[in-house]
C-alpha positions in Angstrom: -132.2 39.7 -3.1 -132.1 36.0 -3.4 -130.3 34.1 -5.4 -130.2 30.5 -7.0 -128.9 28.5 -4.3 -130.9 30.1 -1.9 -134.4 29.9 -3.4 -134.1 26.0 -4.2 -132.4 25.2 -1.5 -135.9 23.7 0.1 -136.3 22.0 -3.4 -136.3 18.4 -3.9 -134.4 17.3 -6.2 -137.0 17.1 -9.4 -137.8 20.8 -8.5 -134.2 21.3 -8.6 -133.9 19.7 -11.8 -137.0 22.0 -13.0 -135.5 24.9 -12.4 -132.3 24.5 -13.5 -134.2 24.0 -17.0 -136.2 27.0 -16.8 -139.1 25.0 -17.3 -142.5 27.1 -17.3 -145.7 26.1 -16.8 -148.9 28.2 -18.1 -152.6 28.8 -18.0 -154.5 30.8 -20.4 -158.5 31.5 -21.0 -160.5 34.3 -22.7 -162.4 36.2 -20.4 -166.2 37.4 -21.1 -165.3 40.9 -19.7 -162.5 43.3 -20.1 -160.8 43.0 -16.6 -159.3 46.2 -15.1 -155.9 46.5 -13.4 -157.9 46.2 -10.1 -159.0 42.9 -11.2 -155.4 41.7 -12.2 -154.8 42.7 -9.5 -157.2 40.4 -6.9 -156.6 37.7 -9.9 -152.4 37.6 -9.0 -153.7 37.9 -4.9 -156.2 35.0 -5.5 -153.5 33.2 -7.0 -150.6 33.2 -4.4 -153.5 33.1 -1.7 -154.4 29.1 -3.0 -150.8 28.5 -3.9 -148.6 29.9 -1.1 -145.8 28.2 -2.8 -145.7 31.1 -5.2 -144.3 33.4 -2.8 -140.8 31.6 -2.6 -138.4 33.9 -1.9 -141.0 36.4 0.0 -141.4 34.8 3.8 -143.0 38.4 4.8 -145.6 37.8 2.1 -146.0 39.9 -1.1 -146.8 43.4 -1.3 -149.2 44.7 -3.7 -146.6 47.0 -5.0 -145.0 44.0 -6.0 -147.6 41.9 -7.5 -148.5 44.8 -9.6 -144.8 44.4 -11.2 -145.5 40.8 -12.2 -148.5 41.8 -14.5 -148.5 42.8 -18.2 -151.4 44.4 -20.0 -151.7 45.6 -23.2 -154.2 46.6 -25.6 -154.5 44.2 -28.5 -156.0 45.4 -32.3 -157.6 41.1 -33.1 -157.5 38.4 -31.0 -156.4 36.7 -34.3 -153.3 34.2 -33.4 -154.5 34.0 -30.0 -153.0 32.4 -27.7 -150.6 31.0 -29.7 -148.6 34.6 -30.5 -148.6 35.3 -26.6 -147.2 31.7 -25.5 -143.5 32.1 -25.7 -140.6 30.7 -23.2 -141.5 32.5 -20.2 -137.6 33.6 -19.8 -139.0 36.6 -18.3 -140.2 34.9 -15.0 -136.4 34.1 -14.1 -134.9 37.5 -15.5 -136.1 39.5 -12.5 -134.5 38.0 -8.6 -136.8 41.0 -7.0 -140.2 39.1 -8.6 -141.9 35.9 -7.4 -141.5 32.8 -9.8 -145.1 34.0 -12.1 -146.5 36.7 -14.3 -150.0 37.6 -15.4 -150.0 38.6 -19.1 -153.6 40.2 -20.5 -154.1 41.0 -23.8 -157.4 42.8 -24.2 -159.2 43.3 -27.4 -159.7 46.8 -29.2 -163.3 45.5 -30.3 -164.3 43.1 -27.6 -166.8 40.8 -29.0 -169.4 38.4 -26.7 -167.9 36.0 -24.4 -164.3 36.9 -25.8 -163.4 40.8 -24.1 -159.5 39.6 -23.6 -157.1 36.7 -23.0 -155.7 36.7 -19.7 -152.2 34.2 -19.7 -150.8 32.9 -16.8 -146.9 31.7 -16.8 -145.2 30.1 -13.6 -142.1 28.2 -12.7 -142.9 24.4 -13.3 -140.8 23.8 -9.9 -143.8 25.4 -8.5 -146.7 24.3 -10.2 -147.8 21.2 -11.9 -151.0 20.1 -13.7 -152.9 19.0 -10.9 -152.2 22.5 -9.6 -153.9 24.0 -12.8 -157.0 21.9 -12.6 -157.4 22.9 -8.6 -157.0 26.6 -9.3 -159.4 26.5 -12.3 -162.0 25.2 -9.6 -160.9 28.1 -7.1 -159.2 25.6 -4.9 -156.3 25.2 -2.7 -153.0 24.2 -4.9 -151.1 24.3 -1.9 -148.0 21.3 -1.4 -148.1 18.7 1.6 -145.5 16.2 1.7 -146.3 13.2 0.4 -144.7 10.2 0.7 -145.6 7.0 -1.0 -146.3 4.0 1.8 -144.9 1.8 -1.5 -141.5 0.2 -0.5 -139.5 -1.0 -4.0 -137.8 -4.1 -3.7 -133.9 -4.1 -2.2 -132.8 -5.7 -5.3 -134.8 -3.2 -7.6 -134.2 -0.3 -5.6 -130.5 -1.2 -6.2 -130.3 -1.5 -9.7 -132.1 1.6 -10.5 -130.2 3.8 -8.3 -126.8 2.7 -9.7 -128.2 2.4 -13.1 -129.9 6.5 -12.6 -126.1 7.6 -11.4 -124.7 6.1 -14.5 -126.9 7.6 -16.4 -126.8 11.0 -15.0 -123.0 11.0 -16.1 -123.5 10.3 -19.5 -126.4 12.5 -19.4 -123.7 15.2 -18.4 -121.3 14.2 -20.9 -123.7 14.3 -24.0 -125.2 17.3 -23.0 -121.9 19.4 -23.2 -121.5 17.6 -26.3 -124.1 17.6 -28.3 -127.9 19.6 -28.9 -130.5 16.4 -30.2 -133.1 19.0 -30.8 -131.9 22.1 -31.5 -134.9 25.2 -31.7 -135.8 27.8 -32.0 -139.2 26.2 -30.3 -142.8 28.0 -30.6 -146.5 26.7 -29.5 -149.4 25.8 -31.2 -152.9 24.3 -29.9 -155.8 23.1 -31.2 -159.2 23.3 -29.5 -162.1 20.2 -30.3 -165.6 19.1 -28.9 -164.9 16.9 -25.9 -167.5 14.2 -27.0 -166.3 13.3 -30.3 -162.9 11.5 -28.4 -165.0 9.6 -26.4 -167.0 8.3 -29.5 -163.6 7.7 -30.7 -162.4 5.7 -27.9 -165.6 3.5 -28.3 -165.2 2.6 -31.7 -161.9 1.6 -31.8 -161.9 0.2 -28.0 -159.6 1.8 -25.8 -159.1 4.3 -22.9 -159.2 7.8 -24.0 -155.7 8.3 -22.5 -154.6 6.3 -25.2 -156.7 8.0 -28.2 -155.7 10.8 -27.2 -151.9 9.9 -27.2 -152.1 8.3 -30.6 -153.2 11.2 -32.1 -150.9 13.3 -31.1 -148.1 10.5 -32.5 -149.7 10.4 -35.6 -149.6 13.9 -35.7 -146.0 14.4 -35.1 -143.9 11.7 -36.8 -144.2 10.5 -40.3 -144.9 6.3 -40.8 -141.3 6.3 -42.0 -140.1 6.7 -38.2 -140.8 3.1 -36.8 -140.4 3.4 -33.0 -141.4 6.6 -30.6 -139.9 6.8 -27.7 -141.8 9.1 -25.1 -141.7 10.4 -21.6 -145.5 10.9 -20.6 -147.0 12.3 -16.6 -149.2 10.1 -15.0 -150.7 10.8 -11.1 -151.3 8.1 -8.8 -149.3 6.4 -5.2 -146.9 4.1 -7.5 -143.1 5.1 -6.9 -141.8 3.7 -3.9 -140.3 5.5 -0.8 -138.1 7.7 -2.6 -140.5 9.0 -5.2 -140.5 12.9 -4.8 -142.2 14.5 -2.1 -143.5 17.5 -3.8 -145.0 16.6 -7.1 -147.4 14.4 -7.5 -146.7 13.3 -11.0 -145.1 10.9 -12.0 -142.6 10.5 -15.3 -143.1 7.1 -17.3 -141.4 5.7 -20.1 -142.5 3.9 -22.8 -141.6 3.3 -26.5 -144.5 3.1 -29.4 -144.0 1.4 -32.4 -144.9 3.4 -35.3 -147.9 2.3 -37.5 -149.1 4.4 -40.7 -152.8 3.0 -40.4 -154.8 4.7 -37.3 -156.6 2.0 -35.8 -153.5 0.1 -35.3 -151.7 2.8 -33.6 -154.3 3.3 -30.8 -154.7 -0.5 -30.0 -151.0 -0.9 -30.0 -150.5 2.4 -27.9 -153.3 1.2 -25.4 -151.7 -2.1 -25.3 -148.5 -0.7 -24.5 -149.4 2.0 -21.6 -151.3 -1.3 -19.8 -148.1 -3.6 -20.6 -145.9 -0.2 -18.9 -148.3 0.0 -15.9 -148.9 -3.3 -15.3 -144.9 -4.1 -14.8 -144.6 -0.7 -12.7 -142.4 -2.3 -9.8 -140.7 1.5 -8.5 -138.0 1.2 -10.7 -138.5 3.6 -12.8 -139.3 6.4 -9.9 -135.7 5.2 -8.6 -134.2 5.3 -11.4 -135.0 8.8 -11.5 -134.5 9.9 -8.1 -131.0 8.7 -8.5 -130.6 10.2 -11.7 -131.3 13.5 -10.4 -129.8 13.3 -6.9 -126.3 13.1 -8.8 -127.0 15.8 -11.2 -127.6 17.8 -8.1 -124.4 16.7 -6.1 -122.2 17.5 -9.3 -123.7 20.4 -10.1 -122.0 21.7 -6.5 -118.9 19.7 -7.7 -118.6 21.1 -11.3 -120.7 24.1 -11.8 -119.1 25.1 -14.4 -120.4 22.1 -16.9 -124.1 22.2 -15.9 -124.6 25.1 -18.8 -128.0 25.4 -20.0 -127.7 23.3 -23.1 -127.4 20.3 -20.5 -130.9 20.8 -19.3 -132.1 20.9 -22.8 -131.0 17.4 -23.5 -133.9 15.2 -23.7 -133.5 11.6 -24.9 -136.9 11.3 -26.0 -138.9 11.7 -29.4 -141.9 13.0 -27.4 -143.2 14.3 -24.0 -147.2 13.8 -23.5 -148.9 15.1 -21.0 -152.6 14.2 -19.9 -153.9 16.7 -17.0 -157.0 17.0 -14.7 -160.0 18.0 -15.9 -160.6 21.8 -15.7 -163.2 23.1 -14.7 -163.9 27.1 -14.4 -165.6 27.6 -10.8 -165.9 30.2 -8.2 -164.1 33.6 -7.6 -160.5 33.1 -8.5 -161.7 31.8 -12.6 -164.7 34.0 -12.3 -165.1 35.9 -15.4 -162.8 33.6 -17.9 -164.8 31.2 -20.0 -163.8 27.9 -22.5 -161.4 27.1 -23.7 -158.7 26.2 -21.0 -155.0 26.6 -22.5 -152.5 24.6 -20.3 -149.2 23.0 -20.9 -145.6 23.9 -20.3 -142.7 25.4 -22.3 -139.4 23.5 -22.5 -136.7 24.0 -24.8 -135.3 20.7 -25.9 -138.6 18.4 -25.8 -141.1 18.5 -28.1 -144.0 18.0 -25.9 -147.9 18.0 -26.0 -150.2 18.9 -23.2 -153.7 17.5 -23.4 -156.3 19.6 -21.1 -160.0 18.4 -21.2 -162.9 20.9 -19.7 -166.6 20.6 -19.7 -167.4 20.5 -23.2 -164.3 21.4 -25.2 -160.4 19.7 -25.1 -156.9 21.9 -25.9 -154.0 20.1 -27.3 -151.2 22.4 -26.2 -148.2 21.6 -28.2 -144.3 23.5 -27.9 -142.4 21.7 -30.2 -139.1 23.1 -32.9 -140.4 25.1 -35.2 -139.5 22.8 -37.9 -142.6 20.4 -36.7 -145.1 22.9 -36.6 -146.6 22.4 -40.4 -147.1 18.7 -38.8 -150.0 19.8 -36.7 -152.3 20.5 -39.1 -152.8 16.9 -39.7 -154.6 16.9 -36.2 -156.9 19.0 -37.4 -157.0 16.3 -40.7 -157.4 13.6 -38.6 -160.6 14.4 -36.4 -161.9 15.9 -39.4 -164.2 13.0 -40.3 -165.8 13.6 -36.6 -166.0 17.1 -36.9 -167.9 16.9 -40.1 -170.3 13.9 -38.1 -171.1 16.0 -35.4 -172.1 19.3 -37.1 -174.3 17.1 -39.3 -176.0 15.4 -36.6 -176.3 18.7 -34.8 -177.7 20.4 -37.6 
């Protein structure tokens, strides 16, 4: 039975970090049939088949007597309050050491109606998995993990800087986590499905990238115009870094503060201005900075185990974590049979976080956030109104 130690000791050190904060990553979709246990079954074997990395901890491969463990069906009376009800914490991934690092989760419906027989949910260890992941396994394509390692070399003096800077900070980071809980929960989900097309009419109008439209809305969402700056985390992919980026995930964490305007046009330019001002001053520091950061928390945590509690990895310093992912799109055997919407985000106590997931013709904002925010989403729903009300006009 393996433990801890021994199933991340191949990790790098953000997977480390991941795990240790029992971070879950998930994938839901309706399905247009009800699917049997056979085909949960050859849905969990597709699965580890074009991610091998989910059989960690299983070098002999896994049995179908054990994939059959990691699955959950149940007969459901409505869909109503789907999928929100069914996206919780995913604790249950890490409560069982003789089950791979994922679970299948199928809720199908008493009274199936067209195109919507059941909701099939799909929860994984974030160490594992990552956005570009999802999108490759919603095309039925491999999601497996080279190394990669960035040919970017950060400047001595840079690299320097950041690395003792990242060790400082990992300290405090220690310190106030035993100390204090910014964002205390309980923490539940909530998304929100729209027409693809009306956010790039959107993005015309008020001339910006999508990328930033899209992040605007979900700030204007969250926080009240009281609140003057947002500070955020968001996930980018691309070969920025430097040398000592991490070799297993190919995002990359970027930092930026937003300042806070109540009127919406002003928030989008100023958040498009800012990502291009971030981006365009990208030098490897912060990649550095946080491979430092974390290659302390690791050495300490074999130092002084006993004050890397859970509450530690909750501590997040940041207002908001967005997220941006791939495009998904549903294609061949392995997504054969589930239909639009695509649910994807990720589960993390201690950040209130959004997860953006654009598909052919529809886009899911996936938000986890304290429980104590959720009334704020609605004014998504307030916001795009307006379009919503265009488009079935011009369609009708």
């Amino acid at each position: 039975m393996p433990t801890d130690a021994d199933l991340t000791a191949g990790f790098t050190d953000m997977q480390w970090y991941m795990y240790r904060q029992r971070n879950v990553a998930f994938f839901g979709a309706f399905t247009t049939r009800p699917f049997a246990d056979a085909d949960l079954l050859a849905a969990a074997r597709g699965l580890v088949e074009r991610a091998p990395q989910l059989a960690l901890g299983f070098p002999g491969g896994i049995a179908d007597s054990i994939l059959t463990r990691t699955i959950y069906k149940e007969s459901v009376p409505t869909r109503d309050g789907l999928p929100d009800r069914w996206l919780d914490d995913g604790a249950a991934i890490f409560a069982d050491p003789t089950l791979p690092l994922f679970r299948l989760r199928y809720a199908e419906s008493a009274s199936p109606a067209e195109s919507r027989a059941g909701f099939l949910l799909v929860q994984v260890a974030h160490a594992l998995v990552e956005g570009a992941d999802s999108a490759l396994l919603s095309r039925s394509q491999s999601a497996a993990h080279p190394t990669s390692r960035s040919a970017h070399r950060t400047p001595p003096l840079v690299k320097a800087a950041a690395t003792g800077l990242g060790a400082g900070l990992a300290a405090l980071h220690l310190i106030a986590g035993n100390l204090i809980e910014l964002r205390p929960g309980p923490y539940r989900a909530a998304t929100r499905v729209y027409p693809r097309e009306i956010f790039s009419r959107l993005a015309r109008r008020h001339g910006v990238r999508q990328r930033a439209l899209l992040f605007a809305l979900v700030l204007a969402t969250l926080f009240d115009p009281g609140k003057r700056r947002i500070s955020s985390t968001y996930s980018s992919i691309d070969d920025g870094g430097g040398a000592d980026r991490d070799p297993y995930m190919r995002m990359r964490m970027r930092f930026a503060v937003f300042d806070n305007d109540a009127d919406f046009p002003s928030l989008v330019r100023a958040v498009d201005a800012r990502l291009a001002e971030a981006e365009a001053k990208e030098s490897g520091f912060n990649a550095e900075l946080n491979a430092g950061g974390l290659r302390v928390h690791r050495r300490l945590s074999r130092l002084l185990p006993v004050a890397y509690t859970p509450r530690v990895f909750r501590m997040m310093p940041f207002d908001v974590v967005l997220g941006l992912i791939p495009p998904h799109r549903l294609t061949g055997e392995l997504t054969a049979g589930l239909t639009e919407p695509v649910y994807a985000g990720a589960a993390l106590a201690g950040a209130n976080a959004c997860v953006i997931v654009p598909s052919r013709r529809l886009v899911t904002f996936n938000f986890y956030l304290q429980e104590t925010l959720l009334r704020h989403v609605a004014r998504l729903d307030a916001l795009l109104a307006p379009e919503l009300i265009s488009r079935s006009e011009t369609l009708g």
